[in-house]
C-alpha positions in Angstrom: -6.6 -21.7 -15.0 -7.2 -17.9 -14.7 -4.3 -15.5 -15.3 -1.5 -14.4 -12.5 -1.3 -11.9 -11.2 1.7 -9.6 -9.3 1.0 -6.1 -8.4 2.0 -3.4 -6.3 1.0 -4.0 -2.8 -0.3 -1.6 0.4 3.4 -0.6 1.5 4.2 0.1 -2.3 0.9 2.4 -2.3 1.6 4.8 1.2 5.2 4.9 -0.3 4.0 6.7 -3.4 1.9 8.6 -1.2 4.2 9.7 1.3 6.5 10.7 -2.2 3.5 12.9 -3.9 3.5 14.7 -0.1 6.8 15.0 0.3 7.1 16.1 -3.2 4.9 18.9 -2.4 6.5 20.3 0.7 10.0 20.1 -0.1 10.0 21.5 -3.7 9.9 25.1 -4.2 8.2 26.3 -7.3 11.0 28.1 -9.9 10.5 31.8 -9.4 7.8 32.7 -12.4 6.4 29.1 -11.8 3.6 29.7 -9.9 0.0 29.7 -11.5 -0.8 33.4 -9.7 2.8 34.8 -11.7 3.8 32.7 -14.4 6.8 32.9 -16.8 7.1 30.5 -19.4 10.0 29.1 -18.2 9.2 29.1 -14.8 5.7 26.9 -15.6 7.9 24.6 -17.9 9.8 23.7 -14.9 7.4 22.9 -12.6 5.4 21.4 -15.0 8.5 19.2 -16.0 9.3 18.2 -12.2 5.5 17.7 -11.4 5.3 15.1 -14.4 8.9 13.2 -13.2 7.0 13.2 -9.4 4.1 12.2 -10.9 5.1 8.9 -13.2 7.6 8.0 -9.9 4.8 7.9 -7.6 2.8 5.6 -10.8 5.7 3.8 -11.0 5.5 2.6 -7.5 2.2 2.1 -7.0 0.4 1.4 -10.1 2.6 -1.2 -11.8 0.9 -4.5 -12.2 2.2 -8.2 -13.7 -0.5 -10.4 -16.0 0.4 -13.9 -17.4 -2.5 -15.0 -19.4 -2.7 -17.8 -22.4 -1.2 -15.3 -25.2 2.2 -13.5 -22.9 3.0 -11.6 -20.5 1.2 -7.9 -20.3 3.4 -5.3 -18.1 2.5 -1.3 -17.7 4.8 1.7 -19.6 4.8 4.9 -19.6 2.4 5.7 -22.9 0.8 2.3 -23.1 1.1 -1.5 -22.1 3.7 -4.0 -23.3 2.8 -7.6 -24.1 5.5 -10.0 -24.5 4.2 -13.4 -26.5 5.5 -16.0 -24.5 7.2 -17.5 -27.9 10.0 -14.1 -27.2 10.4 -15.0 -24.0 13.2 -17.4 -22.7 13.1 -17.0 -19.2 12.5 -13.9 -16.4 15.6 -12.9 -13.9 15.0 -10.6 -10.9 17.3 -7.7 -10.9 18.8 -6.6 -7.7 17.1 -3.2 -8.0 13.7 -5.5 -7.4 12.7 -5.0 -11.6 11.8 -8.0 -13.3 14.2 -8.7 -16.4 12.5 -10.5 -19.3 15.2 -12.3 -21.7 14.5 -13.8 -25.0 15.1 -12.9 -28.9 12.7 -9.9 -28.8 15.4 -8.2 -26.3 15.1 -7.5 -22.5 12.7 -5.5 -21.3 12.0 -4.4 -18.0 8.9 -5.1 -15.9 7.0 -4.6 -12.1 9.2 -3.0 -9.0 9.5 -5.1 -6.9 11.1 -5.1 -3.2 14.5 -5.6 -3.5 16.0 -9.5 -2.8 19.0 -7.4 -0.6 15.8 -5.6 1.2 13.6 -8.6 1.2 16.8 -10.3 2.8 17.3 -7.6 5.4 13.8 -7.6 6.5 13.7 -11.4 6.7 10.7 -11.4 3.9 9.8 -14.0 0.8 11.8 -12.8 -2.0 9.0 -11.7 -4.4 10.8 -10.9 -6.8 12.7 -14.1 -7.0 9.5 -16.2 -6.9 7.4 -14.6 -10.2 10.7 -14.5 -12.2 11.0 -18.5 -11.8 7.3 -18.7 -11.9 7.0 -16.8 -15.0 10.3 -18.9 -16.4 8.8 -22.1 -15.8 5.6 -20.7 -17.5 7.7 -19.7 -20.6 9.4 -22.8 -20.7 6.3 -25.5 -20.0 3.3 -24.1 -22.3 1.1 -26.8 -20.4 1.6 -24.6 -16.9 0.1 -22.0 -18.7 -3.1 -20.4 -17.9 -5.4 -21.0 -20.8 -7.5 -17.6 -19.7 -6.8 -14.4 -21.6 -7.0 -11.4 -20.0 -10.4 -9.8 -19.4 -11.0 -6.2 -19.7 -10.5 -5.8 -15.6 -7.1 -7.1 -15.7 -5.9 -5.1 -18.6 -3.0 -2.7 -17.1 -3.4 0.8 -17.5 -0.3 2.7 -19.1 1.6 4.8 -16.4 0.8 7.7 -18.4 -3.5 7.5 -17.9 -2.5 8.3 -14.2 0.5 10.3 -14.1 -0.5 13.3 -16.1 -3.1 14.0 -14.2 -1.1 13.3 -10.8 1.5 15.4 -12.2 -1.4 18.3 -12.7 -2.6 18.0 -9.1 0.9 17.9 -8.1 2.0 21.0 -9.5 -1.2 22.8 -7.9 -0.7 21.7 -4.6 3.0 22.7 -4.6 1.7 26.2 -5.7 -0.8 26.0 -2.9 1.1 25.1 -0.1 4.0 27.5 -0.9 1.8 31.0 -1.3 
């Protein structure tokens, strides 16, 4: 059985889009931030609010779900977790659309999910919902686990690989556009 999969999807994508462009035209660079007359302070700032944009805009469309034969691997900011499903004891869907994992290793967070209030309201499958029981009844029954590991083209990418350099672009655009 090949590993599972959950990832961001198209709507997920544009959002993060639409965010990076709103981002740019809203935001005002702090006076002495601009690249043409820069003051430390002023650079610090943009840089700082350029990087936050950045990792958001990662955050909603780069984040990526793998089950293989050895855990669960999930995207962070610096690099990617991997829960062995022996720390696991079963996966709860937040209501803010995060997946929880719960076991003796602690709880942390994975993928963003729509909502189960917006899935709800827009009369969608709960997503959310689905991959936390799925991923339960994975931790629970070894057997329903798929006996693949993860191959190199699976292998998430830490939210950092993408949003530093997003952040970058960012902050040159928003210097750009308000000349």
């Amino acid at each position: 059985m090949e590993p599972l999969v959950w990832r961001a999807g198209s709507t997920a994508r544009i959002a993060a889009a639409l965010w990076c462009a709103v981002f740019v035209v809203s935001t005002i660079p702090p006076a002495g931030g601009s690249l043409a007359d820069p003051s430390v302070g002023g650079l610090v700032a943009a840089a700082w609010t350029s990087l936050v944009a950045g990792w958001v805009a990662c955050r909603l469309a780069l984040w990526r779900i793998t089950a293989d034969g050895d855990g669960i691997r999930f995207n962070r900011m610096w690099s990617t977790a991997v829960m062995p499903w022996s720390a696991i004891s079963h996966a709860e869907a937040r209501r803010d659309g995060f997946l929880e994992f719960v076991g003796p290793a602690g709880e942390p967070m994975g993928g963003l999910f729509r909502p189960p209030w917006l899935s709800r309201l827009l009369g969608r499958p709960d997503d959310a919902g689905e991959a936390a029981d799925t991923l339960t009844a994975l931790a629970l029954h070894p057997w329903l686990r798929p006996s693949v590991r993860v191959g190199r083209t699976l292998t998430d990418t830490p939210y950092a690989r993408w949003a530093v350099p997003l952040g970058i672009l960012l902050c040159i655009a928003r210097d750009l556009v308000h000349r």
